[in-house]
PDB file with one MODEL, atoms N, CA, C and O in Angstrom:
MODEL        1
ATOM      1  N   UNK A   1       7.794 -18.127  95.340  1.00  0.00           N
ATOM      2  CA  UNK A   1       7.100 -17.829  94.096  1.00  0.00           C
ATOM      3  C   UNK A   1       7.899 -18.338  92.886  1.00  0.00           C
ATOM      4  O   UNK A   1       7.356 -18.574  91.807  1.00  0.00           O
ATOM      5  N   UNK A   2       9.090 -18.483  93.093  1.00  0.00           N
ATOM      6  CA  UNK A   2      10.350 -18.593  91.952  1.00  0.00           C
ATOM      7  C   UNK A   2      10.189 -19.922  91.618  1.00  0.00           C
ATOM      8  O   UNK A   2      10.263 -20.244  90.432  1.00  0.00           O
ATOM      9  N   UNK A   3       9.893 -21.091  92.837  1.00  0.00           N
ATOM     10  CA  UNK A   3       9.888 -22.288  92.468  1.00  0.00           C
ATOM     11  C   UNK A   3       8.367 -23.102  91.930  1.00  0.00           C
ATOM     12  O   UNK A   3       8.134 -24.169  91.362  1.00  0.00           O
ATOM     13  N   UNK A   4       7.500 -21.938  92.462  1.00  0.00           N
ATOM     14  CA  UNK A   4       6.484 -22.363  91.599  1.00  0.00           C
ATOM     15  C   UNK A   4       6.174 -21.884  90.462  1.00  0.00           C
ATOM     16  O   UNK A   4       5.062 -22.263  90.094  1.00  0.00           O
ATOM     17  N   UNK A   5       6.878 -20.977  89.515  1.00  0.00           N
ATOM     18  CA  UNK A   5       6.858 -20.672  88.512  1.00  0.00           C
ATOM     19  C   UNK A   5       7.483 -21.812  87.748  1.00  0.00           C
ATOM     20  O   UNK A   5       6.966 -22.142  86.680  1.00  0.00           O
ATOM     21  N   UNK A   6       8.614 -22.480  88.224  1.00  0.00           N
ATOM     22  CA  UNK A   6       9.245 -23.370  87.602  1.00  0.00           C
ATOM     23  C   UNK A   6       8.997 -24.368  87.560  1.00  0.00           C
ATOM     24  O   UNK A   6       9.437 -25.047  86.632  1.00  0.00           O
ATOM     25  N   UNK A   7       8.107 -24.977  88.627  1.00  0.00           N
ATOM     26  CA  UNK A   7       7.327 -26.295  88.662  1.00  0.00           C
ATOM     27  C   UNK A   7       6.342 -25.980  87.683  1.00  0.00           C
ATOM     28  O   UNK A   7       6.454 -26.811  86.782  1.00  0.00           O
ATOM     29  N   UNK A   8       5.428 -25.170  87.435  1.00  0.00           N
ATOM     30  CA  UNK A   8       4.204 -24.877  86.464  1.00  0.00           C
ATOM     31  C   UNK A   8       4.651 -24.692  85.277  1.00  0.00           C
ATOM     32  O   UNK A   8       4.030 -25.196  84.342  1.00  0.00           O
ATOM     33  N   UNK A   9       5.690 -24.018  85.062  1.00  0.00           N
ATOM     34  CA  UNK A   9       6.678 -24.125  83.713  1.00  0.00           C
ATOM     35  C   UNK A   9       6.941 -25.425  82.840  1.00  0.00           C
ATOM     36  O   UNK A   9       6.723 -25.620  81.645  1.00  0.00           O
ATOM     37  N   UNK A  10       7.557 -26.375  83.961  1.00  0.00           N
ATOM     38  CA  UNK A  10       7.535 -27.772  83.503  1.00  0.00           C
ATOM     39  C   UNK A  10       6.365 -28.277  83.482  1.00  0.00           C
ATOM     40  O   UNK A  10       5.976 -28.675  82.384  1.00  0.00           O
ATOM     41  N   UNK A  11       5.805 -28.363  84.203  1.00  0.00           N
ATOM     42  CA  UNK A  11       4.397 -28.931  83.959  1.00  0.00           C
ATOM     43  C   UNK A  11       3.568 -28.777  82.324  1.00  0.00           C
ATOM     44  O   UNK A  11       3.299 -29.653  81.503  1.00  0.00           O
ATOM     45  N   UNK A  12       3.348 -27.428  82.299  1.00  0.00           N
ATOM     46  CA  UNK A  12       3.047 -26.987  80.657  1.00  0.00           C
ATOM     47  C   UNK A  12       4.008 -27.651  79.992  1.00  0.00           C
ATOM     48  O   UNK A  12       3.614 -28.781  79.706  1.00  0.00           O
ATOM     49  N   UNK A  13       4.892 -27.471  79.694  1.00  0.00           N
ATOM     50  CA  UNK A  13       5.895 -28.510  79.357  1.00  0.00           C
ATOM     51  C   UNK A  13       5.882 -29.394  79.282  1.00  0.00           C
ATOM     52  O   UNK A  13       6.204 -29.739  78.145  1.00  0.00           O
ATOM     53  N   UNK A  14       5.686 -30.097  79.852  1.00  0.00           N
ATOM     54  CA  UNK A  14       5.475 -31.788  79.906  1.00  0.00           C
ATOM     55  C   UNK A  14       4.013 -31.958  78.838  1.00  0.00           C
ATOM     56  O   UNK A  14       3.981 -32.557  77.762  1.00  0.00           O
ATOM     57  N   UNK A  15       2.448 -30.962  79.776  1.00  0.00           N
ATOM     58  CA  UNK A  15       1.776 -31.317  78.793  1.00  0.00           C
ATOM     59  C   UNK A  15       1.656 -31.214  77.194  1.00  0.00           C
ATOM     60  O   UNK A  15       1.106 -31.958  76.382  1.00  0.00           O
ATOM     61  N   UNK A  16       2.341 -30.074  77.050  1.00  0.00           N
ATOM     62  CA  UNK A  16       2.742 -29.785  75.625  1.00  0.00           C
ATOM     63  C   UNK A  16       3.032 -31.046  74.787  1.00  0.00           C
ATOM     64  O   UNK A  16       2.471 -31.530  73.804  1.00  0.00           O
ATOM     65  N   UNK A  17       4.256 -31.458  75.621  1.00  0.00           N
ATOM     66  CA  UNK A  17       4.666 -33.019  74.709  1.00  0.00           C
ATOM     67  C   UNK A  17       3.772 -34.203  74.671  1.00  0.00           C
ATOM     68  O   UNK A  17       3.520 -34.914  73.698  1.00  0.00           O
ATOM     69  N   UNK A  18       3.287 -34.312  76.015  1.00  0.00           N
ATOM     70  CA  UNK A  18       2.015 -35.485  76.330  1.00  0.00           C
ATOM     71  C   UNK A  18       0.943 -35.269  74.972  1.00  0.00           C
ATOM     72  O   UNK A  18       0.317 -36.142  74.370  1.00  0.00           O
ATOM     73  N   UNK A  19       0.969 -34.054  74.772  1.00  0.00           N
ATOM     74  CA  UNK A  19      -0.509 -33.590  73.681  1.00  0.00           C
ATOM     75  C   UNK A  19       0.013 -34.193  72.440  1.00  0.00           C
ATOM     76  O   UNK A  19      -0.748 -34.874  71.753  1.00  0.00           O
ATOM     77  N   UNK A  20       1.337 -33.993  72.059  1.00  0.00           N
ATOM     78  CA  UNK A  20       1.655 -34.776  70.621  1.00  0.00           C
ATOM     79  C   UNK A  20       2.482 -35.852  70.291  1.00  0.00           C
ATOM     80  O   UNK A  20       3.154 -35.826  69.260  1.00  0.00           O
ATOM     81  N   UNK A  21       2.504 -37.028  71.258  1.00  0.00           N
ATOM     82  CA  UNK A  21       2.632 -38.190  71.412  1.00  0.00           C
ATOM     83  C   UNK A  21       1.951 -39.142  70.425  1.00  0.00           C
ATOM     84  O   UNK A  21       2.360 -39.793  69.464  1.00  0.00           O
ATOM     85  N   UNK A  22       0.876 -38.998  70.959  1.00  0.00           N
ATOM     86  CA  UNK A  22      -0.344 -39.740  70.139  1.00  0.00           C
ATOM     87  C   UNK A  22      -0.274 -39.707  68.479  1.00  0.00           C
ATOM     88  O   UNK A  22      -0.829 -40.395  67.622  1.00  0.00           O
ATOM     89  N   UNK A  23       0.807 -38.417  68.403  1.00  0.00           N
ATOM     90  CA  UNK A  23       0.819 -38.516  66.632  1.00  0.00           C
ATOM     91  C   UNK A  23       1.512 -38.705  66.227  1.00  0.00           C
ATOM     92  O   UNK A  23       1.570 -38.214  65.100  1.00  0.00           O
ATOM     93  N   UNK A  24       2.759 -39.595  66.685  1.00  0.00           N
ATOM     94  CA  UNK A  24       4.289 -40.002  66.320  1.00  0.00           C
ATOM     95  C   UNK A  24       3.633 -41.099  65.886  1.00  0.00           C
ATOM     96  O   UNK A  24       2.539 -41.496  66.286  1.00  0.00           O
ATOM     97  N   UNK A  25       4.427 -41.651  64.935  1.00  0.00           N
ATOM     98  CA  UNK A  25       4.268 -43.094  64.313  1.00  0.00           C
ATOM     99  C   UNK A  25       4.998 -43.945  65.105  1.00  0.00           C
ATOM    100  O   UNK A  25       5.981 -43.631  65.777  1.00  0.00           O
ATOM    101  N   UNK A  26       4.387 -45.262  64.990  1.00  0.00           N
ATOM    102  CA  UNK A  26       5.204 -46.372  66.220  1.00  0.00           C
ATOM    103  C   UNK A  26       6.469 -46.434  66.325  1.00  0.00           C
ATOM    104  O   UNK A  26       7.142 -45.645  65.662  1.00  0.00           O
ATOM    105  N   UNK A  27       6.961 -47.173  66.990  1.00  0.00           N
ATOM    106  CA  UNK A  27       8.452 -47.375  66.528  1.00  0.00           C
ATOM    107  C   UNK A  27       8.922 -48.350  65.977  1.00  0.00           C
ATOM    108  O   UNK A  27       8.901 -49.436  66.557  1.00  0.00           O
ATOM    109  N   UNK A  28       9.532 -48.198  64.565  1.00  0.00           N
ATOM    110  CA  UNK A  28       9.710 -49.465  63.702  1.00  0.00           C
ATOM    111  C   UNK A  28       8.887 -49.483  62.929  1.00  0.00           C
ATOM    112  O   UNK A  28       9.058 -50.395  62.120  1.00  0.00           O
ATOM    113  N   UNK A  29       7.587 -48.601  62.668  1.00  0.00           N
ATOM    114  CA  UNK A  29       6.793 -49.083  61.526  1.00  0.00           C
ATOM    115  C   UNK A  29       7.188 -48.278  60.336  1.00  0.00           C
ATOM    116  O   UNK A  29       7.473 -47.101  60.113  1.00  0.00           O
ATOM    117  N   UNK A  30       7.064 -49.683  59.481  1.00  0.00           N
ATOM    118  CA  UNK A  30       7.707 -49.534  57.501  1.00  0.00           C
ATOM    119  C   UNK A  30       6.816 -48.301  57.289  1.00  0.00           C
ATOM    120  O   UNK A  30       7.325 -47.333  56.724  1.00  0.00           O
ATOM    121  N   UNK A  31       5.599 -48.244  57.665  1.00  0.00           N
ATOM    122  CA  UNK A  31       4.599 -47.031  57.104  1.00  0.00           C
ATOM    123  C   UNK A  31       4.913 -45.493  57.547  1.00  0.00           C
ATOM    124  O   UNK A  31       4.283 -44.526  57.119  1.00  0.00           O
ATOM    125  N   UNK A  32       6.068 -45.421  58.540  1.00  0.00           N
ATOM    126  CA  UNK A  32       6.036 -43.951  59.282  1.00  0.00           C
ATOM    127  C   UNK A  32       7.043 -43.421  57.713  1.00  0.00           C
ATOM    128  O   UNK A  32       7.843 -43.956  56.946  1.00  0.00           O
ATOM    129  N   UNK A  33       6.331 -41.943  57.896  1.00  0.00           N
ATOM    130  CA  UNK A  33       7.027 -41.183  56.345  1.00  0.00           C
ATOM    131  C   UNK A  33       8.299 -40.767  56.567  1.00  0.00           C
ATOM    132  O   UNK A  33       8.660 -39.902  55.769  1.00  0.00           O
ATOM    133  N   UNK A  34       9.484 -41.240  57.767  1.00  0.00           N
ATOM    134  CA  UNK A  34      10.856 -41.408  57.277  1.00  0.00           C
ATOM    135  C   UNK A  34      11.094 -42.380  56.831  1.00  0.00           C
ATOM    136  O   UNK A  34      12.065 -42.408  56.074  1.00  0.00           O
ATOM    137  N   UNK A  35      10.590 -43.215  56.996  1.00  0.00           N
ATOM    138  CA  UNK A  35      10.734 -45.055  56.135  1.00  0.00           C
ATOM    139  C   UNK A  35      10.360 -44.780  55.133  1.00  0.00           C
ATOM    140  O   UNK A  35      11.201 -45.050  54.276  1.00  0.00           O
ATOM    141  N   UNK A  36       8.848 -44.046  54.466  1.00  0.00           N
ATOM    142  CA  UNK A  36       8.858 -44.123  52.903  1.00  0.00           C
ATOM    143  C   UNK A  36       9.391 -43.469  52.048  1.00  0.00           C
ATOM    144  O   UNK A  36       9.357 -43.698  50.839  1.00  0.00           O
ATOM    145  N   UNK A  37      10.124 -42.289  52.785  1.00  0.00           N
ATOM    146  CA  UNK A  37      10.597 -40.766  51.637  1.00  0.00           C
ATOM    147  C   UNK A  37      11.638 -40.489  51.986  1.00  0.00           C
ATOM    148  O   UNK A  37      12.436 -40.370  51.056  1.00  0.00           O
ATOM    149  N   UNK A  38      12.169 -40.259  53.313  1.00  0.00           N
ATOM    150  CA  UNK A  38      13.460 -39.884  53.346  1.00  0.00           C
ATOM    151  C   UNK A  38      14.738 -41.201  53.367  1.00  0.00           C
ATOM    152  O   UNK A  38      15.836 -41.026  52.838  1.00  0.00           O
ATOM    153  N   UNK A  39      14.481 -42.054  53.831  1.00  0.00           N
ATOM    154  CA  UNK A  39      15.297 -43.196  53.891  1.00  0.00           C
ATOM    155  C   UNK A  39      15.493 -43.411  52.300  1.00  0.00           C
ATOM    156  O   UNK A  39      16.526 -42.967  51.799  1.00  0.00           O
ATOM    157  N   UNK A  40      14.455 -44.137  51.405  1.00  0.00           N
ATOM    158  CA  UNK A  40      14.550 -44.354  50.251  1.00  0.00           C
ATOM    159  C   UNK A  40      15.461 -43.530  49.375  1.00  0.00           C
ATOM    160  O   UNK A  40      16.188 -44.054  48.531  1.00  0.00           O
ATOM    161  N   UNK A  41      15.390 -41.773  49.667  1.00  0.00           N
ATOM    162  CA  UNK A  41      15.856 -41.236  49.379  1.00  0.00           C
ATOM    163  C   UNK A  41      17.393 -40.965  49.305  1.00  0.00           C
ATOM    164  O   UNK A  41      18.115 -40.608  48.374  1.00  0.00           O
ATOM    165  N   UNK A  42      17.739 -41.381  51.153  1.00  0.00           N
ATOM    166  CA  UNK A  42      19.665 -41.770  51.105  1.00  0.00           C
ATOM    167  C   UNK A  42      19.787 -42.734  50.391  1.00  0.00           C
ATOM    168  O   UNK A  42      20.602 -42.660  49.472  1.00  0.00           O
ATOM    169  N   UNK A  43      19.139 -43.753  50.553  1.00  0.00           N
ATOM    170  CA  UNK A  43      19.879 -44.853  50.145  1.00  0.00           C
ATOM    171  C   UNK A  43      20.093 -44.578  48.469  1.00  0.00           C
ATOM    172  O   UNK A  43      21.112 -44.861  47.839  1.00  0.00           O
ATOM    173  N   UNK A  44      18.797 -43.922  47.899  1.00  0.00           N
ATOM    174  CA  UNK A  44      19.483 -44.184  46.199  1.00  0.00           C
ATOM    175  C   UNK A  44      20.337 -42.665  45.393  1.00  0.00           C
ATOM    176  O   UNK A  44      20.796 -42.607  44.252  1.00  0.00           O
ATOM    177  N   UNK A  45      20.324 -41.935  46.108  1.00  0.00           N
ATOM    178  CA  UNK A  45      20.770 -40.999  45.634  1.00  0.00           C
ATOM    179  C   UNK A  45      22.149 -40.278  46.464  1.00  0.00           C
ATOM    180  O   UNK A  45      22.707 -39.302  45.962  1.00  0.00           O
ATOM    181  N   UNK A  46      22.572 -40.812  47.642  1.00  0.00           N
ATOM    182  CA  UNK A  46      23.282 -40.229  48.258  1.00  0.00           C
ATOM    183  C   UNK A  46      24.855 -40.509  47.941  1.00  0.00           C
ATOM    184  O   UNK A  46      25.822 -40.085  48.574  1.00  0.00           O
ATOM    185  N   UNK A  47      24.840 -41.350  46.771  1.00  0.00           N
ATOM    186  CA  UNK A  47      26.387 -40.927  46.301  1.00  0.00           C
ATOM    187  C   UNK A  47      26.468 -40.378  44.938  1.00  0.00           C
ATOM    188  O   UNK A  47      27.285 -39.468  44.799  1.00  0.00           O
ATOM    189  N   UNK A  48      25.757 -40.756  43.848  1.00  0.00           N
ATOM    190  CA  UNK A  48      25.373 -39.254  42.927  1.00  0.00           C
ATOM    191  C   UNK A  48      25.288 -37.846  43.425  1.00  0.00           C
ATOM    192  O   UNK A  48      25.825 -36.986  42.727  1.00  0.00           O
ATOM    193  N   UNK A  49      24.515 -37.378  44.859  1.00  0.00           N
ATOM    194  CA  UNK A  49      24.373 -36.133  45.581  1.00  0.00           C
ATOM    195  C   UNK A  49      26.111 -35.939  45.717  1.00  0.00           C
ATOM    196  O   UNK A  49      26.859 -35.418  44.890  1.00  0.00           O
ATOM    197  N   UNK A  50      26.464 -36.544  47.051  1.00  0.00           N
ATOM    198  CA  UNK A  50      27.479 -36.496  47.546  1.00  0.00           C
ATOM    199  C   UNK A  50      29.045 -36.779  47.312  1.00  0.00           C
ATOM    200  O   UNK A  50      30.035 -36.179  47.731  1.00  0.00           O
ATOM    201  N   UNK A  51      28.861 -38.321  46.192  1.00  0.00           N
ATOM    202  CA  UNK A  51      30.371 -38.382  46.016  1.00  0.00           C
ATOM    203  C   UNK A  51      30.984 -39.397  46.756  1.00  0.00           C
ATOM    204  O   UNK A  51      31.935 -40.118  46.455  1.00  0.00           O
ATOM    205  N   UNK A  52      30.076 -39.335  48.100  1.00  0.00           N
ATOM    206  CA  UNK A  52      30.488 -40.368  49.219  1.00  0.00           C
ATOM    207  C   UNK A  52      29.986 -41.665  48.900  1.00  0.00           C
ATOM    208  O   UNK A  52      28.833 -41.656  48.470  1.00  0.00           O
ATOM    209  N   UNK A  53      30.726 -43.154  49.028  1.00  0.00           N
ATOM    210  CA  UNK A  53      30.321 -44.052  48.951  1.00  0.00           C
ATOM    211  C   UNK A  53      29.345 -44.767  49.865  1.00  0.00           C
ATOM    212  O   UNK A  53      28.246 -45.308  49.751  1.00  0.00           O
ATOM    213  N   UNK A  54      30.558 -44.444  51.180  1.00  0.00           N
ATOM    214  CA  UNK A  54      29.400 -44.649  52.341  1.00  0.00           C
ATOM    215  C   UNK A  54      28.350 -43.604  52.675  1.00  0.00           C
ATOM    216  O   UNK A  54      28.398 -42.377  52.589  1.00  0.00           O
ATOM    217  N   UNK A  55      27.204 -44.582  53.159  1.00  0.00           N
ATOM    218  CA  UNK A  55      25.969 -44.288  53.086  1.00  0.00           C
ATOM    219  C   UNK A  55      25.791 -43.271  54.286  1.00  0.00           C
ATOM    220  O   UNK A  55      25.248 -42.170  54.195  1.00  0.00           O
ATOM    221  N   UNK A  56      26.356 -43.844  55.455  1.00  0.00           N
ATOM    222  CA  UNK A  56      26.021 -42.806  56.782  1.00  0.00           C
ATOM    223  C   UNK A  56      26.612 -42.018  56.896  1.00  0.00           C
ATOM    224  O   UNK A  56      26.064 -41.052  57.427  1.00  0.00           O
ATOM    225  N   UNK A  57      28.356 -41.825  56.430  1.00  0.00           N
ATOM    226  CA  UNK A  57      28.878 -40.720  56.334  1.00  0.00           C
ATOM    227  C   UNK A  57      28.251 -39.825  55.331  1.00  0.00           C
ATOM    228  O   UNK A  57      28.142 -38.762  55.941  1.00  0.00           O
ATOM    229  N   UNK A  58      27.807 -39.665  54.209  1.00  0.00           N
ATOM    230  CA  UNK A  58      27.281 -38.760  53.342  1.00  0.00           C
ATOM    231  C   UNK A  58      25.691 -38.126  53.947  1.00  0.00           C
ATOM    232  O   UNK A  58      25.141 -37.094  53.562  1.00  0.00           O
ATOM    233  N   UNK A  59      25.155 -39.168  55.071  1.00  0.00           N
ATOM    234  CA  UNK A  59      24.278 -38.541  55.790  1.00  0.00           C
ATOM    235  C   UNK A  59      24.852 -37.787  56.593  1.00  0.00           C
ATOM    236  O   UNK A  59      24.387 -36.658  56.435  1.00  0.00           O
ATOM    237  N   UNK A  60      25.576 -37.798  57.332  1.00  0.00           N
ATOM    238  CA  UNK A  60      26.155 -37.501  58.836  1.00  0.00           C
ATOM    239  C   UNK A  60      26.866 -35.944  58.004  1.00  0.00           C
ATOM    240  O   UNK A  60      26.751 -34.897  58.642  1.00  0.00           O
ATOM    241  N   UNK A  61      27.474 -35.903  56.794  1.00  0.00           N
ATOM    242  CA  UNK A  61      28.300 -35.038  56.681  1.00  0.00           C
ATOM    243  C   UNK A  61      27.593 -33.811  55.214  1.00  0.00           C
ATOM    244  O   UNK A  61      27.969 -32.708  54.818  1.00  0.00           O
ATOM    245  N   UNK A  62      26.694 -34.546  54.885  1.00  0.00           N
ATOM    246  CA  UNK A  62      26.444 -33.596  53.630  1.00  0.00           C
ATOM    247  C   UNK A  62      24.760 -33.022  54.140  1.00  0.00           C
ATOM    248  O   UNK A  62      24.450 -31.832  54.075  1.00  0.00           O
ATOM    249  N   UNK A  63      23.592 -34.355  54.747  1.00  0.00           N
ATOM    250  CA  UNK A  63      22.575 -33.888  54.679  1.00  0.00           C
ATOM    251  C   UNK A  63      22.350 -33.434  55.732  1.00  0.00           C
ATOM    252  O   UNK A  63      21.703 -32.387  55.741  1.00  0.00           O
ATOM    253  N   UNK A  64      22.820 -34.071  57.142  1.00  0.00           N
ATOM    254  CA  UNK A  64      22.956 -33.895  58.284  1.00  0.00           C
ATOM    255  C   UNK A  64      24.050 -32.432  58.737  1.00  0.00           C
ATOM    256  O   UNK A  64      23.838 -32.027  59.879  1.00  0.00           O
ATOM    257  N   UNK A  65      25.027 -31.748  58.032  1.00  0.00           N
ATOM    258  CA  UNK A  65      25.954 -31.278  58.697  1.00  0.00           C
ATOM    259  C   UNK A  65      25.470 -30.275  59.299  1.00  0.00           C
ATOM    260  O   UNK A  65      25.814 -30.219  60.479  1.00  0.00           O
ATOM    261  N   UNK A  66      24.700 -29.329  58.895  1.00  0.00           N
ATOM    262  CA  UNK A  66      24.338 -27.992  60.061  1.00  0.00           C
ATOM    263  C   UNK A  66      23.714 -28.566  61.171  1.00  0.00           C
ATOM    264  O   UNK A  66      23.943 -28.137  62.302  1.00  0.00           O
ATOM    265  N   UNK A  67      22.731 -29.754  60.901  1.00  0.00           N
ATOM    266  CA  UNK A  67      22.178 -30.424  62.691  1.00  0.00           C
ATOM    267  C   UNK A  67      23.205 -30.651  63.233  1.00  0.00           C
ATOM    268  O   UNK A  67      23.167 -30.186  64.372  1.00  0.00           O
ATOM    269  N   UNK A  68      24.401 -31.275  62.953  1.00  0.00           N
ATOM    270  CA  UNK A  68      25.386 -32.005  63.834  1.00  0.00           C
ATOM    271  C   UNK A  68      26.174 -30.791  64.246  1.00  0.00           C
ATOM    272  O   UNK A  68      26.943 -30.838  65.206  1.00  0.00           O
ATOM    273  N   UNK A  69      25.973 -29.608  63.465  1.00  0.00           N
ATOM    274  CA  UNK A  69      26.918 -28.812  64.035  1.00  0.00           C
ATOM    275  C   UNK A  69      26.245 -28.222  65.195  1.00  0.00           C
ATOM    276  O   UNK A  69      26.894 -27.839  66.169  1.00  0.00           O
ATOM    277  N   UNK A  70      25.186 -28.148  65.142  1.00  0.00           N
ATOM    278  CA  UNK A  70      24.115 -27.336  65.941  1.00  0.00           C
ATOM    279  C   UNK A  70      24.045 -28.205  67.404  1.00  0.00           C
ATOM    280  O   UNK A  70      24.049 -27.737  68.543  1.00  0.00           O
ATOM    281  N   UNK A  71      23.980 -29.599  66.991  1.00  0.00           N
ATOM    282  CA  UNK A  71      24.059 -30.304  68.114  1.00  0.00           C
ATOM    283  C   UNK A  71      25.363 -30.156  69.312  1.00  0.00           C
ATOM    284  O   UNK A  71      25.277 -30.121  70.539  1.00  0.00           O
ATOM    285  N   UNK A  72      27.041 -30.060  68.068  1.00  0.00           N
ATOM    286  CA  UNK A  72      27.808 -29.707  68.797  1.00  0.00           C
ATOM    287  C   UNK A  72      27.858 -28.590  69.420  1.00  0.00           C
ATOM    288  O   UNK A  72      28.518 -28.719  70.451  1.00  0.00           O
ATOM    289  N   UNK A  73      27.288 -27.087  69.205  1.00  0.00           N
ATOM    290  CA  UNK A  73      27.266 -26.175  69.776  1.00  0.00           C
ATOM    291  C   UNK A  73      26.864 -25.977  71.403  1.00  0.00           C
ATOM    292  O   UNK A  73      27.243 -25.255  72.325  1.00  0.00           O
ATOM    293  N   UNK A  74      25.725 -27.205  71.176  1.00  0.00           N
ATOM    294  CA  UNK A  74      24.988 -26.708  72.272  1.00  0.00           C
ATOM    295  C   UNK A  74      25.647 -27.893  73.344  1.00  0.00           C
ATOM    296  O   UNK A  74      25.634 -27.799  74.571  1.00  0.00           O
ATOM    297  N   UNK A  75      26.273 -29.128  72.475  1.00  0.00           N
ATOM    298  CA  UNK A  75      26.450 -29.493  73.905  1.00  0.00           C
ATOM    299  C   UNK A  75      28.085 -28.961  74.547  1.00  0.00           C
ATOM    300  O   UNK A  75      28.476 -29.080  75.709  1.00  0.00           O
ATOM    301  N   UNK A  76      28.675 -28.485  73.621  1.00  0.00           N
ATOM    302  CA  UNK A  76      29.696 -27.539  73.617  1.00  0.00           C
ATOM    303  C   UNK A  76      29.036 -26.200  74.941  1.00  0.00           C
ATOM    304  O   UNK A  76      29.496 -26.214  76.082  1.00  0.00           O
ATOM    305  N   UNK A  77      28.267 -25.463  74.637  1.00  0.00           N
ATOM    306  CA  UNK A  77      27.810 -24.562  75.620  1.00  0.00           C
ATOM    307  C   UNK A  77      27.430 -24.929  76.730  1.00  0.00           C
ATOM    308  O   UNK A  77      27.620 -24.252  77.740  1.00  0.00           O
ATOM    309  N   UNK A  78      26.574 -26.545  76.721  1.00  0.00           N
ATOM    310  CA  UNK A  78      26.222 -26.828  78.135  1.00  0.00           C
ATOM    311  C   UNK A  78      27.535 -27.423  79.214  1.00  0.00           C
ATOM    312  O   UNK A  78      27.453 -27.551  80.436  1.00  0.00           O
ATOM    313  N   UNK A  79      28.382 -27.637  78.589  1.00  0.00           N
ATOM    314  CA  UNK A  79      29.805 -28.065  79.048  1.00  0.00           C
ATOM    315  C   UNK A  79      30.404 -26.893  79.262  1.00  0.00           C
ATOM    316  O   UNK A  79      31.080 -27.148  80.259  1.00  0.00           O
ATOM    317  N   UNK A  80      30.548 -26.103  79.070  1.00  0.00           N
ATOM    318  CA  UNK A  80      31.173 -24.817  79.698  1.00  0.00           C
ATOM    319  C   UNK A  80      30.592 -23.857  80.802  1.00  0.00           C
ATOM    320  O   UNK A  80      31.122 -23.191  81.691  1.00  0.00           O
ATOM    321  N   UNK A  81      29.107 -24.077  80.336  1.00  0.00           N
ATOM    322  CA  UNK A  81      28.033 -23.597  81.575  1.00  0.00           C
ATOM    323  C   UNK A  81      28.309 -24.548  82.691  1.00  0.00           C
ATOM    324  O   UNK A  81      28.612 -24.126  83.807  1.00  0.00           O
ATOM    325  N   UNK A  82      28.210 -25.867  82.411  1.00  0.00           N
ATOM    326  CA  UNK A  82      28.410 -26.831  83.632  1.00  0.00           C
ATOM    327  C   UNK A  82      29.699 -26.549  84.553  1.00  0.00           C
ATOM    328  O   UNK A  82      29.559 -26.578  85.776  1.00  0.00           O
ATOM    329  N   UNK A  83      31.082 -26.248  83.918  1.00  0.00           N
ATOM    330  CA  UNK A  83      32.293 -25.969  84.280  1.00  0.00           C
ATOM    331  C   UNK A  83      32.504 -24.382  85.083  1.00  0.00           C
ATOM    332  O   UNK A  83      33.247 -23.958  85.968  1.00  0.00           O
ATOM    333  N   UNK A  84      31.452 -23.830  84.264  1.00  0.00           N
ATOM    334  CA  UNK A  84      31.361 -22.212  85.296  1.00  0.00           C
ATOM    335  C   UNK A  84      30.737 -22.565  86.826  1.00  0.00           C
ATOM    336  O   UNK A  84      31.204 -22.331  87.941  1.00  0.00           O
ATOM    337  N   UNK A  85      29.748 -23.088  86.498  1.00  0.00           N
ATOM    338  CA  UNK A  85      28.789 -23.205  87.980  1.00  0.00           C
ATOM    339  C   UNK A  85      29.684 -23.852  88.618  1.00  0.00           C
ATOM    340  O   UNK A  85      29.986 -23.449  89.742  1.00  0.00           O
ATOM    341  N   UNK A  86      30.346 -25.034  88.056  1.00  0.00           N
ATOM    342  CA  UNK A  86      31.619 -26.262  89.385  1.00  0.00           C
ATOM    343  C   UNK A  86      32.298 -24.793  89.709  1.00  0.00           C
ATOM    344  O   UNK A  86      31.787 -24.004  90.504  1.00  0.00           O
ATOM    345  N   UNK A  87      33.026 -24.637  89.278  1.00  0.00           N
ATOM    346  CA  UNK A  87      34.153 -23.216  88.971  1.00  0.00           C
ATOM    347  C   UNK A  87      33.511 -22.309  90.636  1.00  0.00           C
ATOM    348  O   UNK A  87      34.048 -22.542  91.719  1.00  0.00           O
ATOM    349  N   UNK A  88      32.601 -21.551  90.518  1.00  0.00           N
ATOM    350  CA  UNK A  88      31.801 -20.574  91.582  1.00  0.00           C
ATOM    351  C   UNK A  88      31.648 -21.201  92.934  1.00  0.00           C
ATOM    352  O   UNK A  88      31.784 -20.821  94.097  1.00  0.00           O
ATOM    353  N   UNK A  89      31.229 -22.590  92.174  1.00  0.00           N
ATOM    354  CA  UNK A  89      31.008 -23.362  93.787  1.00  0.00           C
ATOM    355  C   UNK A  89      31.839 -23.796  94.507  1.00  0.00           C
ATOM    356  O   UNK A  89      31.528 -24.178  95.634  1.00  0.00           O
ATOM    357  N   UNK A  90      33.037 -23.850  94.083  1.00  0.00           N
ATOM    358  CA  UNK A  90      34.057 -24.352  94.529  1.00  0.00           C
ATOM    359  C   UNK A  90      34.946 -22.996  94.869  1.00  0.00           C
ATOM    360  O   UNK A  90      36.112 -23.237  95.183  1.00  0.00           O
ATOM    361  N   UNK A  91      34.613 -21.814  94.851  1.00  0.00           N
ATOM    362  CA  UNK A  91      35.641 -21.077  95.159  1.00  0.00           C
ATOM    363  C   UNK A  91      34.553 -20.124  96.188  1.00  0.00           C
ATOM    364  O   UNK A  91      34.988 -19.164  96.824  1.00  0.00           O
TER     365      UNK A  91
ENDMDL
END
């Protein structure tokens, strides 16, 4: 029963994402609205904002910093989860 909960789990899952595919903008097109609003936006204001000259660091570190931290968290947690399970199996 356990593994078909988890196969049907993913499944919804999967269709979930399949359903909003169709509304991503291509890839590479000038018209998708991070190309017209947010890009425009680093590029002319992100060292008046920031201070920083460079362009990707003042993304990476001023507009970006709670995602990147968030990103490190988790792959921080999945690396320690991964190291518990080796850890059990091996003893």
């Amino acid at each position: 029963m356990r593994r078909y909960l988890a196969i049907l789990s993913c499944a919804l899952f999967f269709a979930i994402l399949a359903y909003g595919v169709p509304d991503l903008p291509d890839l590479g097109d000038p018209d998708a609205p991070a190309n017209k609003h947010v890009a425009q936006r680093y590029i002319e204001g992100s060292y008046t904002e920031s201070g920083v000259p460079n362009i990707v660091t003042a993304v990476l570190a001023n507009y970006r910093g709670y995602d990147t931290l968030g990103e490190t968290a988790v792959i921080f947690t999945a690396g320690i989860t991964v190291m518990l399970l080796i850890r059990r199996k091996w003893n």
